[in-house]
VOVEXMI-124975 format. One record per atom (N, C-alpha, C): z negated, x negated, y negated. Coordinates in steps of 0.05 Angstrom, whole numbers, padded with zeros to 5 digits, always signed. Example, Ala and Ser with C-alpha at 12.3 -4.5 7.8 and 13.67 -1.06 7.14 Angstrom:
BEGIN
-00156-00264+00114;-00156-00246+00090;-00156-00264+00066;-00142-00257+00045;-00143-00273+00021;-00157-00258-00001;
% end
This chain:
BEGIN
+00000-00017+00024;+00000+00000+00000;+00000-00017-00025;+00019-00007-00051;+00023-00025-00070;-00010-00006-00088;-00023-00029-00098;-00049-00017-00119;-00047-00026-00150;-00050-00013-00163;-00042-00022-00194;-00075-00015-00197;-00098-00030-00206;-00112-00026-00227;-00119-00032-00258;-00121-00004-00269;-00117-00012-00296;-00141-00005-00301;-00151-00028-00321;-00179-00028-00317;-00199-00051-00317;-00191-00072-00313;-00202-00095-00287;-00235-00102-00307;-00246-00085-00297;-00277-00081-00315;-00292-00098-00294;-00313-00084-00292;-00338-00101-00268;-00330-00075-00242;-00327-00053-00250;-00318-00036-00222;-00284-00032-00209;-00268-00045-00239;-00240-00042-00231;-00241-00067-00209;-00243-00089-00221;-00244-00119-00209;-00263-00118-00183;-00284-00107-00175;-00293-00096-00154;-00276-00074-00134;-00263-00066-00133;-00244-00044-00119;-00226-00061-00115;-00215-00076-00139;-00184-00088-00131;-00195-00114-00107;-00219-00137-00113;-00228-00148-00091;-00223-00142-00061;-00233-00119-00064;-00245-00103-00040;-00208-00095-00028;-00198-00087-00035;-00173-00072-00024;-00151-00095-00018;-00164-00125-00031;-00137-00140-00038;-00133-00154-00014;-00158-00157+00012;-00152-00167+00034;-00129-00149+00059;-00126-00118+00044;-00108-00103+00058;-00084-00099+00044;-00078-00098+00027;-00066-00080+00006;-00045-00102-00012;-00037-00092-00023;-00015-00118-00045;-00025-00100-00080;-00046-00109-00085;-00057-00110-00102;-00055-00127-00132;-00050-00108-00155;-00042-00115-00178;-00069-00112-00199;-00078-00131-00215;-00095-00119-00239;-00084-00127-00268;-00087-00100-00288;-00087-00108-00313;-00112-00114-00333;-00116-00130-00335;-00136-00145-00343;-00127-00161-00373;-00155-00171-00383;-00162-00179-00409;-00145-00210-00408;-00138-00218-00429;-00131-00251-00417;-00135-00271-00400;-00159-00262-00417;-00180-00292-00405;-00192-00283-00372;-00191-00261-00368;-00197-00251-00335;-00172-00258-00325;-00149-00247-00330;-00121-00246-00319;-00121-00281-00305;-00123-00304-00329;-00117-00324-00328;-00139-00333-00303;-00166-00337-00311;-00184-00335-00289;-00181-00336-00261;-00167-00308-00257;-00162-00290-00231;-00134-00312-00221;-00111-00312-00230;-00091-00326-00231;-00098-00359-00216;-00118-00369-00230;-00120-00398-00227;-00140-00400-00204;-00158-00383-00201;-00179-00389-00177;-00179-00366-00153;-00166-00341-00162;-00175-00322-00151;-00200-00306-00149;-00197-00278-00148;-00212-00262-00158;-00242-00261-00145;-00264-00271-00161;-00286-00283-00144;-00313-00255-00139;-00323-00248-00126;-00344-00236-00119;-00373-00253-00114;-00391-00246-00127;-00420-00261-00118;-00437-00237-00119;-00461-00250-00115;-00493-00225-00110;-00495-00220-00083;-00480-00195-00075;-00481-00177-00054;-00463-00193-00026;-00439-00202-00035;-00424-00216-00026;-00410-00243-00044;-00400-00268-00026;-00390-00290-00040;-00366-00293-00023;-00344-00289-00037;-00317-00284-00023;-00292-00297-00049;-00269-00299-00041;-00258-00296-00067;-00225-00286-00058;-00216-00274-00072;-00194-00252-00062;-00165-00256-00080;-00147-00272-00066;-00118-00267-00077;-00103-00236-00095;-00105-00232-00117;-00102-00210-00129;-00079-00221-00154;-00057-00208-00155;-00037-00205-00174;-00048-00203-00200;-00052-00217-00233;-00059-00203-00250;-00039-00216-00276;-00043-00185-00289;-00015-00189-00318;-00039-00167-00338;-00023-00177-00363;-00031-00173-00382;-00018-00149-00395;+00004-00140-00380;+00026-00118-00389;+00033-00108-00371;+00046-00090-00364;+00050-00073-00346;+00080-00072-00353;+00101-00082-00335;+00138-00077-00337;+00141-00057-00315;+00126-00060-00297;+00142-00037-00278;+00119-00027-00257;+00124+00000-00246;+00107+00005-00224;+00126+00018-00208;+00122+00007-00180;+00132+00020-00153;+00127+00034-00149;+00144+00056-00136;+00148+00082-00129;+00125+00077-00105;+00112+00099-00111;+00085+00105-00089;+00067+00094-00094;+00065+00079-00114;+00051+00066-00112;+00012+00075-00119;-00012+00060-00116;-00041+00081-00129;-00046+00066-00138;-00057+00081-00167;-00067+00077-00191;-00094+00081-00195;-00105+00066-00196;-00137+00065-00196;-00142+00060-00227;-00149+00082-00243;-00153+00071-00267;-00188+00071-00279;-00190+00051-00285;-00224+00044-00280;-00232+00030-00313;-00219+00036-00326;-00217+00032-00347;-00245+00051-00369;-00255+00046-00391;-00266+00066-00408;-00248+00091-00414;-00255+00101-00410;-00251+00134-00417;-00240+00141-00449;-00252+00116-00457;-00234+00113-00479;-00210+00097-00488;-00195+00096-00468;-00170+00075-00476;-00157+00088-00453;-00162+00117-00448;-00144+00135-00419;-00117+00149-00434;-00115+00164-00463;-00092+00152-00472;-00067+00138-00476;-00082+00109-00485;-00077+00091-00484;-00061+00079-00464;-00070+00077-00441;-00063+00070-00420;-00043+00084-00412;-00047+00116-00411;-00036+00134-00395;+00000+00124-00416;+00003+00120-00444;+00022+00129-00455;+00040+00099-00447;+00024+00080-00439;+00033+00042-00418;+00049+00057-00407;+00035+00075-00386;+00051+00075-00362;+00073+00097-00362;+00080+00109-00388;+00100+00138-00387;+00122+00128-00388;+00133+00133-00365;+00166+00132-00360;+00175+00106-00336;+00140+00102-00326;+00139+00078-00303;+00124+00091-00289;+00119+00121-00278;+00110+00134-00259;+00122+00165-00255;+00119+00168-00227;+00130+00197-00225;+00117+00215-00206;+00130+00234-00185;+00117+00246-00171;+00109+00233-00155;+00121+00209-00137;+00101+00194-00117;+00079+00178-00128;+00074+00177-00154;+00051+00158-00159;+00031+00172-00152;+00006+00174-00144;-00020+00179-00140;-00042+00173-00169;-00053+00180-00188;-00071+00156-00210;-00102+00171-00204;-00114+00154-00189;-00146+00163-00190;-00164+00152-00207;-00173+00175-00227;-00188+00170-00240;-00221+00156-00236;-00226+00135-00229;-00257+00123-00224;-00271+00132-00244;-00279+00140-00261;-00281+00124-00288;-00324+00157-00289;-00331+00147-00307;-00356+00167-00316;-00344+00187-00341;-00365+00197-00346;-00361+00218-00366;-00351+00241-00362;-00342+00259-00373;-00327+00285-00373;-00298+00280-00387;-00276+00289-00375;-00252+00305-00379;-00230+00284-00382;-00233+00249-00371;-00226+00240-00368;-00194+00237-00354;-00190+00253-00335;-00171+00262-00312;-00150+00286-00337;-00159+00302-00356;-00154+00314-00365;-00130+00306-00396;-00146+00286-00395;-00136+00262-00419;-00102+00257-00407;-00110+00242-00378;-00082+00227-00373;-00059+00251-00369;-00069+00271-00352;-00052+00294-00343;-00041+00295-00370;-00057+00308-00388;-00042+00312-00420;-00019+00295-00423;-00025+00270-00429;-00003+00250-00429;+00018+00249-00419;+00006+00261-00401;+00034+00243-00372;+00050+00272-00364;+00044+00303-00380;+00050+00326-00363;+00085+00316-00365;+00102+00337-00345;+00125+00340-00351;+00136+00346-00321;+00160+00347-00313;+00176+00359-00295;+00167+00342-00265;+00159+00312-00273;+00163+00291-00246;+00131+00276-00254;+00118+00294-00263;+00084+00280-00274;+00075+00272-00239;+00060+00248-00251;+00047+00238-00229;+00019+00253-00222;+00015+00252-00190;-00009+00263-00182;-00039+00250-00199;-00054+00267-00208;-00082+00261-00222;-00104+00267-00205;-00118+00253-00197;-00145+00264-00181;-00163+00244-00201;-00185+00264-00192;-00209+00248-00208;-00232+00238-00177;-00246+00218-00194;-00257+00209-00178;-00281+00198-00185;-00313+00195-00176;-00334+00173-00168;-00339+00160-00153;-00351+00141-00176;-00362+00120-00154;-00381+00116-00155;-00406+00104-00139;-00427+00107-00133;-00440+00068-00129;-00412+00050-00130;-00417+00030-00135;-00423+00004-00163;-00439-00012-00159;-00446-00018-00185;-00442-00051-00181;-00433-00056-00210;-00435-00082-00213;-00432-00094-00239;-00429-00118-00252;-00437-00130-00269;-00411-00156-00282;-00388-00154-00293;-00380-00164-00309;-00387-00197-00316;-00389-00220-00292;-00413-00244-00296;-00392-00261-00317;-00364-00265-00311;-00347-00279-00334;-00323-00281-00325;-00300-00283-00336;-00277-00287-00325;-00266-00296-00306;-00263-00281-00282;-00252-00289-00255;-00276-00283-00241;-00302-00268-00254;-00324-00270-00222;-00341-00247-00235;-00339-00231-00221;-00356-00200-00209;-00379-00206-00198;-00410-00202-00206;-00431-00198-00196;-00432-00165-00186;-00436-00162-00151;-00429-00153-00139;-00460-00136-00130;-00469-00117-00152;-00491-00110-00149;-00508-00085-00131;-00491-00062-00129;-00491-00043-00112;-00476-00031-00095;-00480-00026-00069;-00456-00013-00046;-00467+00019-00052;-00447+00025-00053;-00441+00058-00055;-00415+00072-00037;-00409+00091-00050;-00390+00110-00037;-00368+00115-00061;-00356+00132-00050;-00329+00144-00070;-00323+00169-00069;-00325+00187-00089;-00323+00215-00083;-00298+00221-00095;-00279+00234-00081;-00246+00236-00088;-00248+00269-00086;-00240+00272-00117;-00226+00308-00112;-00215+00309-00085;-00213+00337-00080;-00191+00351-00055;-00172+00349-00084;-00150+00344-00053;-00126+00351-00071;-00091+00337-00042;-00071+00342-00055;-00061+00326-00038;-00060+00292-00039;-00067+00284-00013;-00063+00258-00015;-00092+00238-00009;-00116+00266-00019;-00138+00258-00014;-00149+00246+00003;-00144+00251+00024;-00151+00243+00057;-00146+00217+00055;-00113+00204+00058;-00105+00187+00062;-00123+00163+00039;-00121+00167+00013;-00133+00151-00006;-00159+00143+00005;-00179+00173+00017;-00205+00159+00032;-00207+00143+00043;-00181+00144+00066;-00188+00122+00094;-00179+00091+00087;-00158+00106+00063;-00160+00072+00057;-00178+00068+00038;-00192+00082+00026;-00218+00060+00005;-00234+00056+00038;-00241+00074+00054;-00261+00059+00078;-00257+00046+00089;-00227+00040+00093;-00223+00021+00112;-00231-00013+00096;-00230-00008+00068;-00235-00034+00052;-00263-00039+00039;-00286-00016+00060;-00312-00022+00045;-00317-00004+00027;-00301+00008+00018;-00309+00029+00001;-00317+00056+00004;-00315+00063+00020;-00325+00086+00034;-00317+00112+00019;-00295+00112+00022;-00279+00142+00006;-00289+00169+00023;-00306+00179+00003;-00298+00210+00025;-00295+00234+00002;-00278+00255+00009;-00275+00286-00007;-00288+00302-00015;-00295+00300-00037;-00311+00322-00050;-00309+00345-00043;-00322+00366-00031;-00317+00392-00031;-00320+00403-00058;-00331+00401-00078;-00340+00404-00106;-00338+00378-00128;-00321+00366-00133;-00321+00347-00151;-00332+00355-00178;-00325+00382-00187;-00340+00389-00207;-00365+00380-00214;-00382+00396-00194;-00409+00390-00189;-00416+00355-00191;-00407+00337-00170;-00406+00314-00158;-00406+00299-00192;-00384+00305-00210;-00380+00291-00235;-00404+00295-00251;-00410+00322-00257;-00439+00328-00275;-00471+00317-00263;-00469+00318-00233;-00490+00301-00221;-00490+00277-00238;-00470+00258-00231;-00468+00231-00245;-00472+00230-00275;-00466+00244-00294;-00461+00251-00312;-00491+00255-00318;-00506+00269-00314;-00526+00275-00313;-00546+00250-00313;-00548+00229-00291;-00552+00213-00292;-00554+00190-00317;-00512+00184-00317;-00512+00168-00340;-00520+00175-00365;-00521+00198-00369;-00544+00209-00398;-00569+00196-00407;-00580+00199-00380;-00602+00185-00382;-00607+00159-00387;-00598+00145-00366;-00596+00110-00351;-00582+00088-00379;-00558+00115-00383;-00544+00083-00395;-00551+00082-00440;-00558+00106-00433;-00570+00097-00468;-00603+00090-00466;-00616+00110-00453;-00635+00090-00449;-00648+00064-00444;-00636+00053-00419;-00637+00030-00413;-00618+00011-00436;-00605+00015-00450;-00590+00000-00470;-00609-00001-00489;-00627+00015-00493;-00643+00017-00516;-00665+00003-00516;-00675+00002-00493;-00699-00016-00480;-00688-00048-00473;-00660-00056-00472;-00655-00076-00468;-00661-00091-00431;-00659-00066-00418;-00675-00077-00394;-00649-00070-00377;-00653-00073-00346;-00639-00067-00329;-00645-00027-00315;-00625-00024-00296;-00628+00003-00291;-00648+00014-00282;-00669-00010-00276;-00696+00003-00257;-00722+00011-00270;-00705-00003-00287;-00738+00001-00316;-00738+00033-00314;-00719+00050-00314;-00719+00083-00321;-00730+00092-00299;-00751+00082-00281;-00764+00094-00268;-00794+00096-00284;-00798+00084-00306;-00824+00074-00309;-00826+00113-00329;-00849+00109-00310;-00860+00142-00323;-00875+00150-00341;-00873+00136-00365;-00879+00134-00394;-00850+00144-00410;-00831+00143-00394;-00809+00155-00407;-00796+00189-00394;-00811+00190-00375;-00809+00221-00363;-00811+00240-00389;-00826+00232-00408;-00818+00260-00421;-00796+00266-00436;-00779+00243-00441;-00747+00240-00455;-00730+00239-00440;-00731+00227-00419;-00716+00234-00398;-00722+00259-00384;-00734+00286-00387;-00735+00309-00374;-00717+00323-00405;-00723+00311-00427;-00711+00335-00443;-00681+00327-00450;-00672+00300-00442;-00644+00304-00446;-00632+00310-00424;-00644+00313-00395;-00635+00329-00364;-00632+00359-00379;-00658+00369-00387;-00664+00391-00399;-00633+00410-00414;-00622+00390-00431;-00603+00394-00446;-00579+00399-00423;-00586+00371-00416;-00550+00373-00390;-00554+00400-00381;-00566+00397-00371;-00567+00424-00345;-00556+00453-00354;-00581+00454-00379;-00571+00481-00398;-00542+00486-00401;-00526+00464-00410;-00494+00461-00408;-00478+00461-00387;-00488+00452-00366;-00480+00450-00344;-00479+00480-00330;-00492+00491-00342;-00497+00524-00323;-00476+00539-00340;-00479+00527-00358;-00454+00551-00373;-00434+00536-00370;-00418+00526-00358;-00389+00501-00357;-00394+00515-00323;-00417+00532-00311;-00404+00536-00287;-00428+00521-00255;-00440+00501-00264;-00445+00478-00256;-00481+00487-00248;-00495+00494-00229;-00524+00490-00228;-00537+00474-00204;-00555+00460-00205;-00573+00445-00186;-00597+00455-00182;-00604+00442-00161;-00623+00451-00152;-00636+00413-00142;-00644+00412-00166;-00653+00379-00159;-00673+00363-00187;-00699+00351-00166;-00710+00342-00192;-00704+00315-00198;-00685+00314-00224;-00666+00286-00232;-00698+00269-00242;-00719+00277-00253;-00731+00254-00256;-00741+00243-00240;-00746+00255-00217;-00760+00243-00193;-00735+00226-00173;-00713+00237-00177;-00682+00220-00162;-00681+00204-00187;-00694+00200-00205;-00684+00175-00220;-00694+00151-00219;-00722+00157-00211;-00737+00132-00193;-00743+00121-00179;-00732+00142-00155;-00730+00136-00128;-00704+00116-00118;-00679+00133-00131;-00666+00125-00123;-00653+00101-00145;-00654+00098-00164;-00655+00074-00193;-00678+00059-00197;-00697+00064-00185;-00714+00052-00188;-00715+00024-00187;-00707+00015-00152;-00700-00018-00145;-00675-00024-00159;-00663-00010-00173;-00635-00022-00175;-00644-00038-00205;-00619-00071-00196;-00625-00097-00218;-00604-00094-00227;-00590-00078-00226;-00558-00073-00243;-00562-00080-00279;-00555-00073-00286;-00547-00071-00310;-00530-00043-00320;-00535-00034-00332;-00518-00002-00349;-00492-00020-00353;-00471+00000-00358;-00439-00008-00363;-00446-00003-00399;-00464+00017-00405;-00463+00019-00429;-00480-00008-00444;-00501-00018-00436;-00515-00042-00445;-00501-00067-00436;-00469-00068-00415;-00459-00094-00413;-00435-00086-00442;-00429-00060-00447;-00415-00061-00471;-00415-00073-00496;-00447-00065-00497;-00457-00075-00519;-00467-00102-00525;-00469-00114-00506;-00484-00141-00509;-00461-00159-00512;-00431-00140-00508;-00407-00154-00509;-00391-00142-00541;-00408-00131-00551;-00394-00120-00574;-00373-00103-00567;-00371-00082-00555;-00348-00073-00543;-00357-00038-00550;-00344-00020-00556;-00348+00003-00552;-00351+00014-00531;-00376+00035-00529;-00383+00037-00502;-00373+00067-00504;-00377+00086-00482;-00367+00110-00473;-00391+00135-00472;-00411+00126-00502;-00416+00145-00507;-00410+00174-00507;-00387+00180-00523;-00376+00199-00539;-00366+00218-00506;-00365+00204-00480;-00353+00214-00465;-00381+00224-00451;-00402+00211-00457;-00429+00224-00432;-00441+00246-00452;-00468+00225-00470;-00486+00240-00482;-00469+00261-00507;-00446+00245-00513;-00432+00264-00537;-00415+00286-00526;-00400+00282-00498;-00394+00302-00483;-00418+00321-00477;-00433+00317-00473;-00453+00344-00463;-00465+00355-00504;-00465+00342-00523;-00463+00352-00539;-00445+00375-00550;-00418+00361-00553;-00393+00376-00564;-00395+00399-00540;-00400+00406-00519;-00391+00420-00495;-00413+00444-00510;-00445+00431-00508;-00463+00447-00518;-00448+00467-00543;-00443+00452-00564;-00429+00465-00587;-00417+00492-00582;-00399+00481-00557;-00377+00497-00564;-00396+00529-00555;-00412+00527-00532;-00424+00548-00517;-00449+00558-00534;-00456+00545-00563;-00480+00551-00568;-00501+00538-00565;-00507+00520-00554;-00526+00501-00539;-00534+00478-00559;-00562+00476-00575;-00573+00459-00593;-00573+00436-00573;-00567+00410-00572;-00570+00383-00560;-00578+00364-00575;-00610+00366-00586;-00615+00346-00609;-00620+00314-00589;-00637+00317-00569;-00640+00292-00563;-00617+00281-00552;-00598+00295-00540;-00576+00273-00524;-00553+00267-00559;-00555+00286-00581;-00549+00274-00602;-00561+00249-00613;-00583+00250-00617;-00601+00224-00623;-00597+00205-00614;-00591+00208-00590;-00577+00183-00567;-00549+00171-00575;-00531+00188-00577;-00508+00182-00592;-00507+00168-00615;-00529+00179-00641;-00534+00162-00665;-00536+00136-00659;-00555+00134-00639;-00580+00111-00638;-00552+00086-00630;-00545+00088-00607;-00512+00069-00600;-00497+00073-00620;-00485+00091-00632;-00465+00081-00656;-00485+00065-00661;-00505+00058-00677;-00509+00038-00693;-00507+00016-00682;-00518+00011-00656;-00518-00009-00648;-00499-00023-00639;-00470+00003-00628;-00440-00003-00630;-00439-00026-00661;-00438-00009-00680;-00436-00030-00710;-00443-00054-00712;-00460-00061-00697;-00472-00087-00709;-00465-00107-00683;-00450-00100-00667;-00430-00119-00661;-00444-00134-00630;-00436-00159-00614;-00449-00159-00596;-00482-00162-00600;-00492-00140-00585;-00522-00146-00583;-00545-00151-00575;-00558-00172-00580;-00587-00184-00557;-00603-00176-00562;-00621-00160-00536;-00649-00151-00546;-00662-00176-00540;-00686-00186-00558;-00701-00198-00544;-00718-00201-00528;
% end
């Protein structure tokens, strides 16, 4: 299978690793990763120490017919991306959306609609990792992969499992996305704010801010369709607790990079809006990162 990832983040460059001992695997990547990847090959440490022959360019000239599109990119440059690839994909392309936040999948479809639009599925992941420097992935959590139903689904699973990834079909991706979502509300502005890693949001001095921006999701979540039956503060310590990861939103920032606010805590905002739904604390959250977006890369001490 030909793999294009666009994306090559700490989870794009993790996937493309993983697939590149089966697969004929491409990444679009930053320079200085591209070059990296090119000269040593694409390196994995932490979890595993491997290093993986992987294709990488800085531009995108062409994509092969059939080819899957793993786009693992910020949610904010889906656009962007999507408007790269118009008129270099068609009905056999496959493009799975990895990525967090809400309405992401929605973005590219927009872009890309038309007579011979390529297949869109959305997708999670449940794996984590860490961005260590050009050409090498700290390889922090094994997870799973939750892939809309859709056509094509099946097949995309067996091959993320057959490469470690452990693809399996959402019966409810809906649901599956706002779970996560739910989560990163919490995890990734918080823990950015504290300057710590993902495990600190177990510490139960912060249960009462973390129940009222759940508080918020949920309320939104029921009217978008969406209800649980689950206590997220107590799955936030259980299961985040041991984790030494790092947030995608606090490796943004410490890189001066815009992070994907506007797609978690500001998505469950604007959503609130639209239904009526006051969201002061997951707003506050939003403030609190723009600023710290502004002032460019940032060290807590």
């Amino acid at each position: 299978m030909k793999v294009l990832v666009l994306g090559a983040g700490a989870i794009g460059s993790l996937y493309a690793a993983k697939l590149a001992d089966a697969h004929d695997v491409t990444v679009l990547a930053r320079p200085e990763h591209a070059a990296a990847i090119t000269q040593a090959g694409l390196r994995l440490v932490g979890r595993e120490l491997s290093a993986h022959r992987v294709a990488a360019v800085t531009e995108i000239e062409r994509i092969s017919p059939g080819t899957l599109v793993l786009l693992t990119s910020k949610v904010n440059g889906n656009r962007a991306l999507a408007e790269a690839v118009r008129g270099k994909v068609d009905g056999e392309t496959t493009i799975l959306c990895i990525q967090n936040g809400l309405g992401g999948e929605d973005i590219v479809k927009d872009a890309l609609r038309g007579d011979d639009a390529p297949l869109v599925l959305r997708a999670v992941t449940q794996f984590g990792a860490i961005f260590q420097e050009p050409g090498v992935i700290d390889f922090k959590v094994a997870g799973y992969t939750l892939i809309e139903d859709g056509p094509r689904s099946r097949s995309i699973a067996q091959l993320l499992t057959a490469s470690g990834l452990d693809g399996r079909v959402s019966d409810n991706i809906k649901k599956d996305v706002w779970r996560k979502l739910i989560f990163n509300c919490v995890i990734n502005p918080i823990t950015s704010l504290l300057g710590s890693e993902v495990g600190a949001i177990a510490d139960a001095r912060l249960d009462p801010i973390k129940q009222r921006v759940i508080d918020e999701c949920l309320a939104v979540a029921a009217r978008d369709g969406v209800t649980f039956d689950v206590n997220f503060v107590e799955a936030l310590a259980t299961v985040f607790g041991p984790s030494r990861n790092i947030a995608s939103m606090r490796q943004d920032l410490l890189r001066g990079r815009a992070t994907e606010i506007d797609f978690m805590n500001g998505a469950v905002v604007e959503a609130g809006r639209r239904h009526g739904i006051d969201c002061p604390v997951n707003a506050s959250l939003v403030a609190l990162i723009k600023v710290m977006e502004a002032r460019g890369p940032f060290v807590v001490p």
